[in-house]
ChimeraX commands (.cxc) that place a marker at each C-alpha (Angstrom):
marker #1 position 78.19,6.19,-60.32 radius 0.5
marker #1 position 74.73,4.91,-60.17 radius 0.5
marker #1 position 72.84,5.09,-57.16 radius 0.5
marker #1 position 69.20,4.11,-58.36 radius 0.5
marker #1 position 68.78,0.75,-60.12 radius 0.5
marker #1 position 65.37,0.76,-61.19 radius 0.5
marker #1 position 63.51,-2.41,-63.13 radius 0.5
marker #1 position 60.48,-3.19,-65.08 radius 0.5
marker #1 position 58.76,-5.65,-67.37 radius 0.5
marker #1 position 56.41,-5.46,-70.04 radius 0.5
marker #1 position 55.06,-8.39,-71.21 radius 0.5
marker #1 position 52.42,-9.42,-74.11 radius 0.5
marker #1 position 50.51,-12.48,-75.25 radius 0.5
marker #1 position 48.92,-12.42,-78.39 radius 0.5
marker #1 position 47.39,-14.19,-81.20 radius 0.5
marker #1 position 47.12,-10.83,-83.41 radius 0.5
marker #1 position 49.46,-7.67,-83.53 radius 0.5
marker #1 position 49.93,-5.71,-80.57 radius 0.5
marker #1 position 51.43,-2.75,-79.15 radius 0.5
marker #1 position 52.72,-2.34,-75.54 radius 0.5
marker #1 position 53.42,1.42,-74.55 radius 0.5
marker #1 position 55.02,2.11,-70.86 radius 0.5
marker #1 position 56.01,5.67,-70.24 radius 0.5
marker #1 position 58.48,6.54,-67.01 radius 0.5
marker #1 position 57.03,9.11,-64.42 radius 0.5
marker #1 position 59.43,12.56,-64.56 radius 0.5
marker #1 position 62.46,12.27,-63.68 radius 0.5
marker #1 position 63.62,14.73,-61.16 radius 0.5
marker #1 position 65.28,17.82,-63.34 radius 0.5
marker #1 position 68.91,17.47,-63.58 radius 0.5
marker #1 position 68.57,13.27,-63.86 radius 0.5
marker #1 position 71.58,11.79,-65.62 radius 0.5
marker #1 position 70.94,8.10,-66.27 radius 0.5
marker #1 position 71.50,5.15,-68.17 radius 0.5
marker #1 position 68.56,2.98,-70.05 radius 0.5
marker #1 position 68.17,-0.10,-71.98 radius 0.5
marker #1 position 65.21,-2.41,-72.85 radius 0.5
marker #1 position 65.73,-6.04,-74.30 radius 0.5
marker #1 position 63.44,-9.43,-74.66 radius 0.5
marker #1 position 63.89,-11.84,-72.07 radius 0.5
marker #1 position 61.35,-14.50,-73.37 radius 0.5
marker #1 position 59.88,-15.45,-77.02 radius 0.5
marker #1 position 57.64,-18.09,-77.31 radius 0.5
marker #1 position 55.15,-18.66,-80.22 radius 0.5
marker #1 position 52.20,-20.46,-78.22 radius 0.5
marker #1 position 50.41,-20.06,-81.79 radius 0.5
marker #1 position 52.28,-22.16,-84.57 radius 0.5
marker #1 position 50.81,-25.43,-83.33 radius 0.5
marker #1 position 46.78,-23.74,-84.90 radius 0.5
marker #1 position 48.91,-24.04,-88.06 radius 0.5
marker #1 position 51.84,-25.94,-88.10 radius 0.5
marker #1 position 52.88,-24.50,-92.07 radius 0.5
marker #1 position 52.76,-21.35,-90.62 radius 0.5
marker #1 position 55.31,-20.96,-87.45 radius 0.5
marker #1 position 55.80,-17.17,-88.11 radius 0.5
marker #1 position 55.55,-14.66,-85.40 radius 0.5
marker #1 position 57.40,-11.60,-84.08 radius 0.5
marker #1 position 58.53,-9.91,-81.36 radius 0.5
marker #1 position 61.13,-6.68,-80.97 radius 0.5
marker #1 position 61.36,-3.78,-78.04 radius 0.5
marker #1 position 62.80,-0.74,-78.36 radius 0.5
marker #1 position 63.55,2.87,-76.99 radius 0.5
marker #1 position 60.89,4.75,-79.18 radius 0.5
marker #1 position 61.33,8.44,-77.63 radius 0.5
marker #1 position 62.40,10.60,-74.50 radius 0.5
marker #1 position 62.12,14.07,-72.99 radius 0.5
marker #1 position 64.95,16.09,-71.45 radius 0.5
marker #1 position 64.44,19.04,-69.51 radius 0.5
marker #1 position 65.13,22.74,-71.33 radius 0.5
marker #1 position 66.94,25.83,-70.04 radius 0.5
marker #1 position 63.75,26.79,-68.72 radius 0.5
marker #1 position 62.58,24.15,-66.79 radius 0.5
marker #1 position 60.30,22.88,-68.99 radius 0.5
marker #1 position 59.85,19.42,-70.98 radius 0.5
marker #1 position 60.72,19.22,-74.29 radius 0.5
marker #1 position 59.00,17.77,-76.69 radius 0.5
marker #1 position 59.79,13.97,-77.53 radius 0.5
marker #1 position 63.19,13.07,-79.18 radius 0.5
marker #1 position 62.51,10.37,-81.87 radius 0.5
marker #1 position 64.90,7.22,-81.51 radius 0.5
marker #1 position 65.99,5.10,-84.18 radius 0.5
marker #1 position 63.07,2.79,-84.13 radius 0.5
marker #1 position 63.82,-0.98,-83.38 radius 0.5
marker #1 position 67.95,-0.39,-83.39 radius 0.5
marker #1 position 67.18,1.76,-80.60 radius 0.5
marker #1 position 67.57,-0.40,-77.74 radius 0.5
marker #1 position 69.56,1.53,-75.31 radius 0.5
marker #1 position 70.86,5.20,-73.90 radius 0.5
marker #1 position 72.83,7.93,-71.84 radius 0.5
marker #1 position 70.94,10.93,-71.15 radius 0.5
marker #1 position 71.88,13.98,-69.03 radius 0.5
marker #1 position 69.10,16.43,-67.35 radius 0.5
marker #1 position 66.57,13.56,-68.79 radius 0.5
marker #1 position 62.60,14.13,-68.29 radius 0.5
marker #1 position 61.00,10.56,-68.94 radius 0.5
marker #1 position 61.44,7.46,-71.40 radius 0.5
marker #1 position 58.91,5.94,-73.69 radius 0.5
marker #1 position 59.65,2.11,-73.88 radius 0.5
marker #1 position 57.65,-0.18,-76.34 radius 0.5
marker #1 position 57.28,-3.72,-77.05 radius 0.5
marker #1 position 55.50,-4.89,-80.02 radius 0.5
marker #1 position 54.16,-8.76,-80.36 radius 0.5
marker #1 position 52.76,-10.89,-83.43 radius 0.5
marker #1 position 51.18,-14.10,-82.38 radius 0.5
marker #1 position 54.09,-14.42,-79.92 radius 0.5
marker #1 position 54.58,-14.37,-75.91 radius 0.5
marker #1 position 56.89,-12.23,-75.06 radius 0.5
marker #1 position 58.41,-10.65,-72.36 radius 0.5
marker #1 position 60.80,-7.17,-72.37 radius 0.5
marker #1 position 62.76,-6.11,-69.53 radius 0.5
marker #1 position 64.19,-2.54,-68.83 radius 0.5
marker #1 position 66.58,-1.42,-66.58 radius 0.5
marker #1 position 67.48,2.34,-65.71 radius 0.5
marker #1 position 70.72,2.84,-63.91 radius 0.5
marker #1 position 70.49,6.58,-62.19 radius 0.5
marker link #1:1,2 radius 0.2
marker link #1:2,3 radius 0.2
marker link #1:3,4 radius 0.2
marker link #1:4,5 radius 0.2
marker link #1:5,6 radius 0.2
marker link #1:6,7 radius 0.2
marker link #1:7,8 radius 0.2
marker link #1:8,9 radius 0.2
marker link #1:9,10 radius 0.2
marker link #1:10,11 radius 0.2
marker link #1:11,12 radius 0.2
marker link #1:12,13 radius 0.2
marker link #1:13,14 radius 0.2
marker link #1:14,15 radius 0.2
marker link #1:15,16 radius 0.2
marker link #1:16,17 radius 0.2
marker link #1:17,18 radius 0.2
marker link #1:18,19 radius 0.2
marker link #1:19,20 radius 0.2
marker link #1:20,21 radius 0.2
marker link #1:21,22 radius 0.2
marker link #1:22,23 radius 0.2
marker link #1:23,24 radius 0.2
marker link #1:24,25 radius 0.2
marker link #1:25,26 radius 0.2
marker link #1:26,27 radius 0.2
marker link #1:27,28 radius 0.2
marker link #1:28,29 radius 0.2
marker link #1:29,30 radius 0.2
marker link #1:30,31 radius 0.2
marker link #1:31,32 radius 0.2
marker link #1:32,33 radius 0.2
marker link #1:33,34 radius 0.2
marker link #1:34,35 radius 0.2
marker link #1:35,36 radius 0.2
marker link #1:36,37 radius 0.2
marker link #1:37,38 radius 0.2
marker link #1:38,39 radius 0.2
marker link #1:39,40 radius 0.2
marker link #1:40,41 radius 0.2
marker link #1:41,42 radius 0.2
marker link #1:42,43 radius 0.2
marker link #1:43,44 radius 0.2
marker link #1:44,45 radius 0.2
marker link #1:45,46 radius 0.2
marker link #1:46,47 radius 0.2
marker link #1:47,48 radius 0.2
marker link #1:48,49 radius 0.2
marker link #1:49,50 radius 0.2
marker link #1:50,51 radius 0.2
marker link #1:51,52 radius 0.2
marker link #1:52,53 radius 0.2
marker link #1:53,54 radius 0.2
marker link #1:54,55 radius 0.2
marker link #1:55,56 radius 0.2
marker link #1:56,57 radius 0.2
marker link #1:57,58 radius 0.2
marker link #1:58,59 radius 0.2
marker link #1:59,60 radius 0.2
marker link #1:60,61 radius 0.2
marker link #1:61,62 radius 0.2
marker link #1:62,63 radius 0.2
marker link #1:63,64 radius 0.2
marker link #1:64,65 radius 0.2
marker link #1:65,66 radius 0.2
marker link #1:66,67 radius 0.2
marker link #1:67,68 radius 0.2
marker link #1:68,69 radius 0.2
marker link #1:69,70 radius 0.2
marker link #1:70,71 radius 0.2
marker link #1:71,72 radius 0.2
marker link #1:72,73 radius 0.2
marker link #1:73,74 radius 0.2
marker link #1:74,75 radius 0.2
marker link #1:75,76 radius 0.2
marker link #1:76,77 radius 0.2
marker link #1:77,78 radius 0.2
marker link #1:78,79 radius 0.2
marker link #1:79,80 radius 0.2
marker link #1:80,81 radius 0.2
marker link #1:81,82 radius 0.2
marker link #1:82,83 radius 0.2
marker link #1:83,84 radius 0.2
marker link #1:84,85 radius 0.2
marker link #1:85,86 radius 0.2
marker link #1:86,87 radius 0.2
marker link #1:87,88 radius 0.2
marker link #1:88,89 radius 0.2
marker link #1:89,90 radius 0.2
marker link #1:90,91 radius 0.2
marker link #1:91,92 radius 0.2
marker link #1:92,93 radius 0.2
marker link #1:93,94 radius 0.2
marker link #1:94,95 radius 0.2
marker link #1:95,96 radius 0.2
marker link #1:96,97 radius 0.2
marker link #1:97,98 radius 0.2
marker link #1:98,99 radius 0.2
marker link #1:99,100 radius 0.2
marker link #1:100,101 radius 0.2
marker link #1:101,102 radius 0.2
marker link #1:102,103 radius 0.2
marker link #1:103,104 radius 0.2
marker link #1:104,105 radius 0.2
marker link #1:105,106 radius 0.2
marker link #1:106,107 radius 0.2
marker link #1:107,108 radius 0.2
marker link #1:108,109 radius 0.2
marker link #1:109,110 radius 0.2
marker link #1:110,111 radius 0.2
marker link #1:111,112 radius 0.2
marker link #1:112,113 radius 0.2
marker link #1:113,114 radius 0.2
marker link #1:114,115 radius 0.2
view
């Protein structure tokens, strides 16, 4: 049963390509949890510069995570599967690395972790 509900946002307006990175803190050792990022708001503020032109994108994702070893140590990260990665379960997890990438968009990811 979760006990911890924990939320954040990233957010990004941009005329150009950009990359939003947000890391968790550790996790306590032993952490089982439950994680998922999606896009709240898309909005392409740019298309009216160039009406022809309306293209822009937008897409978050789960891009790695630690767990903790045997040991007591971090491992190292644990690729995803890129943008289909959107959501997890992880047992004895370290810390998540969450990502939201924007192309003359404004857009806005939340994530949830349920601990």
């Amino acid at each position: 049963m979760a006990n911890i509900i924990e939320g954040y946002w990233l957010s990004v307006v941009t005329s150009d390509f950009f990359v939003i990175n947000f890391t968790t803190d550790p996790f306590p050792p032993g952490t089982s949890l439950y994680a998922n990022i999606s896009l709240s708001e898309i909005n392409t503020l740019f298309s009216g510069n160039n009406p022809n032109d309306p293209t822009f994108a937008a897409t978050a994702f789960i891009d790695s995570w630690t767990v903790y070893l045997a040991d007591g140590t971090e491992s190292t990260p644990i690729q995803g599967q890129g943008f289909a990665q959107n959501a997890i379960g992880l047992d004895n997890c370290a810390r998540i690395h969450f990502v939201l990438v924007g192309d003359r968009v404004a857009a806005i990811a939340q994530v949830n972790i349920f601990r």
